[in-house]
C-alpha positions, 0 to 999 in steps of 0.5 A: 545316784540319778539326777533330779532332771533324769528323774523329770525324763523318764518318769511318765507326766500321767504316772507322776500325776496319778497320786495327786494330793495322796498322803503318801507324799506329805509336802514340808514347808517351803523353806525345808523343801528348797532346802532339801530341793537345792540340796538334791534330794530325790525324795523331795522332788519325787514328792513335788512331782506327785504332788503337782504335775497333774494339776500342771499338765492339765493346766498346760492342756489347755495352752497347748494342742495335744497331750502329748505337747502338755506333758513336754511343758511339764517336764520342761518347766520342771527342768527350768525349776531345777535349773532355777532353783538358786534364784527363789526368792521366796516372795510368793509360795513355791507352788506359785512360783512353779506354776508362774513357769509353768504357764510362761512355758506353756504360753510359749509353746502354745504361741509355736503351735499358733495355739495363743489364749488371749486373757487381757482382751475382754471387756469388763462390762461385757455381756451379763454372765446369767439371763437377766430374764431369769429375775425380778424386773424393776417394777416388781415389789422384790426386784433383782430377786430369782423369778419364782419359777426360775430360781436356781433348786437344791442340788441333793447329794449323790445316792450312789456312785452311778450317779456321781460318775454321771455328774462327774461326766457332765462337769467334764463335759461343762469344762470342756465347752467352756472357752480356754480362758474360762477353763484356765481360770476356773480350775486355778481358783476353784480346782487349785484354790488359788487366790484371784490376786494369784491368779491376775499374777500368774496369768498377767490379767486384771482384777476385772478380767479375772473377775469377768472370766471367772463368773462367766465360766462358773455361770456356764458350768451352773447352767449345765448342771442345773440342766442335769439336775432338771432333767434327772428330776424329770426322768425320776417324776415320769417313774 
């Protein structure tokens, strides 16, 4: 029967990715499946692999330079997974414990590539993540409130797929724009669902800066597809 990190070298990042979160590959609880993983199951790891190394090379993306160095901090964190397996101690979820290794070894690599993403170095009363010009001064009746013009409209659903692939497109774009950091945190919290306690644990950051980063990318991301939606309306009006 082949090996687990047999299976982590010939196996494809982008094919183990490509069924991310498929009903195919239900995940046990975390006890059976490091049971069933120190035991040296292969379908179990076949399962986690499906499971979680998209959202890994994705994350390992933005430490290192190429696509190609992403995936080989996937398949070396799974290797240190394998190899480390004994001592899981089960104080945080499997998944996190597997992404804490993942990011260490993206953020080695990165450091080789001269590639480093810097999380504890931003201040935490910095500058404002929306403009301040887009509310209610002080003297008004209804201060701090959206301006009646400037304020944030209904975003409909989707009429068809065209449409979605177009604010698909531009979310990917938002993403990419955004500075590495902002990228790193947003897609932990709001594409993983981690928890920020989570996310200050496995990015070594305070709640602060998490916090910071986090609003200041989901701020970025709204401003471009408020710019989407307005236009979108724009074109449909002149119709």
């Amino acid at each position: 029967m082949p090996t687990l990190e047999w299976a982590v070298d010939t196996v494809p990042a982008r094919e183990r990715g490509q069924h991310v979160g498929s009903s195919r590959y239900p995940l046990p609880t975390d006890a059976e499946l490091v049971r069933r993983l120190r035991a040296g199951d292969d379908s179990a790891f076949a399962a986690v692999l499906t499971a979680w190394s998209g959202s890994m090379l994705r994350l390992a993306r933005s430490f290192v330079t190429t696509a190609a160095s992403a995936e080989e901090v996937v398949q070396d964190t799974w290797i240190a997974v394998i190899r480390g397996l004994d001592r899981f101690e089960g104080r945080s979820s499997l998944k996190t414990w597997v992404f804490r290794i993942l990011v260490n070894t993206a953020k080695k690599r990165g450091i080789k590539e001269h590639r480093i993403v810097l999380f504890g170095s931003l201040p935490e009363d910095g500058e404002p993540a929306v403009d301040p010009d887009l509310f209610r001064p002080a003297d008004d009746p209804y201060p701090g409130h959206w301006r009646h013009d400037a304020k944030p409209q209904r975003w409909s659903e989707p009429e068809d797929s065209a449409e979605r692939g177009e604010i698909g497109a531009v979310l990917a774009q938002a993403l990419a724009a955004l500075p590495d950091r902002g990228r790193i945190v947003l897609t932990l919290r709001d594409a993983e669902g981690y928890t920020a306690e989570e996310v200050c644990d496995l990015l070594g950051i305070s709640a602060g800066n998490q916090r910071v980063i986090l609003h200041r990318a989901r701020a970025a991301v709204r401003a471009r597809l408020e710019e989407y939606y307005r236009s979108a309306g724009e074109i449909r009006s002149a119709r």
